[in-house]
C-alpha positions in Angstrom: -102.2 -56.0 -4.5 -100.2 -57.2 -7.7 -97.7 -54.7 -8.9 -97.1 -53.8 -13.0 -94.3 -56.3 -14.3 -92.4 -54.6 -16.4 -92.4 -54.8 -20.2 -90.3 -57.0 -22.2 -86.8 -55.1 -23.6 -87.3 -52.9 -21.0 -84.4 -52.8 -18.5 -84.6 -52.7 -15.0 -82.5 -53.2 -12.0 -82.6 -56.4 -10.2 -81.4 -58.1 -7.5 -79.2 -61.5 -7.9 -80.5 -64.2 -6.0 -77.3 -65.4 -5.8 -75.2 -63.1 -4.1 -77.7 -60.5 -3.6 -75.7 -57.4 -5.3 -78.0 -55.6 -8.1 -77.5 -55.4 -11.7 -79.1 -54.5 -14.1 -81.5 -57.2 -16.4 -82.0 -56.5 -20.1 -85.1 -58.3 -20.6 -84.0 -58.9 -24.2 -82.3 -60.8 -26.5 -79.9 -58.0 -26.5 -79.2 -58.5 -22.7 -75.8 -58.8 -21.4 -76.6 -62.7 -20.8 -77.2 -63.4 -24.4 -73.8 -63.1 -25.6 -72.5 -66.0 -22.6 -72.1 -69.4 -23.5 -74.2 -71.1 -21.4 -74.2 -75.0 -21.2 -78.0 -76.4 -21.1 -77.6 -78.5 -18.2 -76.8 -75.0 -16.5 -79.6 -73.0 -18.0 -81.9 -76.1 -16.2 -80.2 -75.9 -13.1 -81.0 -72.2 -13.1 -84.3 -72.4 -13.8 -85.0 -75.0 -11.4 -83.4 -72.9 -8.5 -84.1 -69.3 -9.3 -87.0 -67.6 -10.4 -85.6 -64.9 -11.3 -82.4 -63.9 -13.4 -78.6 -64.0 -11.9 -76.0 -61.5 -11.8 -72.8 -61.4 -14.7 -70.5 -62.9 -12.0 -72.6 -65.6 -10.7 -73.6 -66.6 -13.8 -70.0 -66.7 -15.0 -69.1 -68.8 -11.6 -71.5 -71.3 -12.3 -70.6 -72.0 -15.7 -66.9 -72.1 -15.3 -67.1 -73.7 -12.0 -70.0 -76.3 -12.9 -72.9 -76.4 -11.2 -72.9 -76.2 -7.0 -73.4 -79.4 -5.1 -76.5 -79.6 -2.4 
């Protein structure tokens, strides 16, 4: 049985695949992740690994840290 995805803009508490802690995903261009700097080669690497969005702090670790080795 498929569940309902929620609607885009509307906010809703996810969990970081990452770290696992929740946090709560925007779903906007007015999410918290819009106003990081985010290099592209990043953004791929992201996108590539995670279906789903990552927390503030991961995202900040990955962009100030580079991105993680296999």
């Amino acid at each position: 049985m498929a569940t309902a995805e929620p609607h885009a803009g509307t906010p809703r508490t996810a969990t970081c695949p990452m770290c696992g802690q929740q946090f709560t995903c925007g779903l906007s261009a007015t999410c918290w992740c819009s106003t990081r700097r985010v290099p592209e080669e990043v953004r791929s690497w992201l996108a590539d690994h995670y279906e789903t969005c990552v927390c503030s702090a991961c995202l900040d670790r990955v962009v100030e840290q580079g991105i993680p080795e296999a």
